[in-house]
N, C-alpha and C positions, 0 to 999 in steps of 0.2 A: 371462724378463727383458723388459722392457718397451721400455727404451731402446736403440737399437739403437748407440748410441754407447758407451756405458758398456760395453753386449755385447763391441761390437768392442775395445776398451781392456784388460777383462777375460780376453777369447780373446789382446792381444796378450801380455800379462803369462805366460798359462802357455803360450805360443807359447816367450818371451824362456828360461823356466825349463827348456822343456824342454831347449832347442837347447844354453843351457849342460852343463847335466846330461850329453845326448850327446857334446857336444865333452869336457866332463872325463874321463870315460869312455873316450874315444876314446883323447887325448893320453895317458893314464896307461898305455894298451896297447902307444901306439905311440913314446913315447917314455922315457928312461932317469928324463929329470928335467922333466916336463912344467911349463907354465905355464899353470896352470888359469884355468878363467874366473872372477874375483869375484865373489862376490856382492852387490857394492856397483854392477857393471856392469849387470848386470841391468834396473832400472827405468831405463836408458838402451836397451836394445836393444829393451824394451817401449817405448820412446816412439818409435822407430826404424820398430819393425811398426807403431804405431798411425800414424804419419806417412805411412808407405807405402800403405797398405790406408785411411784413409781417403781420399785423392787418387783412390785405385784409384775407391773406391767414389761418390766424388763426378764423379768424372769430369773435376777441373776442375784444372789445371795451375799456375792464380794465384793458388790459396789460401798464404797468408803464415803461418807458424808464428812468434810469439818464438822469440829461444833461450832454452836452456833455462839457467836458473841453477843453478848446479852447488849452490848449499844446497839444494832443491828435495830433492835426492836424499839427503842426509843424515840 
């Protein structure tokens, strides 16, 4: 992949799937009546990673994000 942005977006997205997946997993062992993670949650905790990791990778503290509008994710 070419873009290193789109990369890192991409890596956050199956970052976001997998941690769900593990936390569902988890909670269903460890608890009677768990409360799983959404799947509507998801491309919010990928936007989470990608928020984090790229500040990481930029280096720069006063980079401004919108928020995010919640039809975005629908």
């Amino acid at each position: 992949m070419q873009d290193p942005f789109k990369e890192l977006m991409f890596r956050s997205f199956k970052d976001a799937m997998d941690l769900a997946d593990d936390y569902n997993r988890w909670a269903a062992e460890a608890f009677d009546e768990p409360l799983a993670v959404q799947a509507s949650a998801i491309p919010q905790m990928a936007m989470m990673l990608y928020r984090c990791r790229l500040q990481a990778r930029l280096g720069d503290d006063s980079i401004e994000f919108p928020e995010a509008d919640e039809r975005m994710f629908d």
